[in-house]
C-alpha positions, 0 to 999 in steps of 0.5 A: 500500500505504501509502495503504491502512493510513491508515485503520487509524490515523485510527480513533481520531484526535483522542481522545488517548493514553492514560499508563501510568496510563491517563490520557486525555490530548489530543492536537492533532487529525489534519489529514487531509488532510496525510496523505492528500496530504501527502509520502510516502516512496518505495518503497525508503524504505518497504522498508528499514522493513518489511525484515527485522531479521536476528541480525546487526544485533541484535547489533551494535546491542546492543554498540554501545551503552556500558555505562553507557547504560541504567537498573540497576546495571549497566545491562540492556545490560552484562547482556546482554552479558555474559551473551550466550551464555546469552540470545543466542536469547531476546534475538533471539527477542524483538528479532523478535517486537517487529518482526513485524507 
């Protein structure tokens, strides 16, 4: 399964990134056959990463995080916190639809 979506990212290999200001910028070339042949993660590995994110874990995540971790004046996570029960459904809604594939 893993093997399969390689494809999916080599389309566009070796071209660069792109900037927010849409600058092209180089990147080193792709060595394809690292990623065809190369290590792999095992099934279990690769399961936890596509498992799903359940409320539980974005909470906890969340409240985890101090205060003064994040940009503003009272940093986006203190006003998620505080304001949790008004923002809980959208903040877990939104968490979600970043993770869905």
């Amino acid at each position: 399964m893993v093997r399969s979506s390689i494809p999916f990212f080599l389309k566009d290999a070796g071209k660069g990134t792109r900037d927010l200001l849409s600058t092209l910028k180089p990147t080193f070339p792709i060595i394809k056959s690292v990623i065809h042949y190369g290590p792999c993660l095992d099934v279990t590995s690769y399961a936890s990463l596509l498992a799903s994110v359940i409320d539980d874990d974005i909470k906890h995540a969340l409240f985890s995080i101090g205060n003064e971790k994040a940009l503003g004046l009272g940093g986006y996570s203190f006003f998620f916190k505080r304001a949790w029960s008004i923002v809980r459904g959208d903040f877990y809604a939104a968490i979600k639809d970043f993770f869905c594939f």
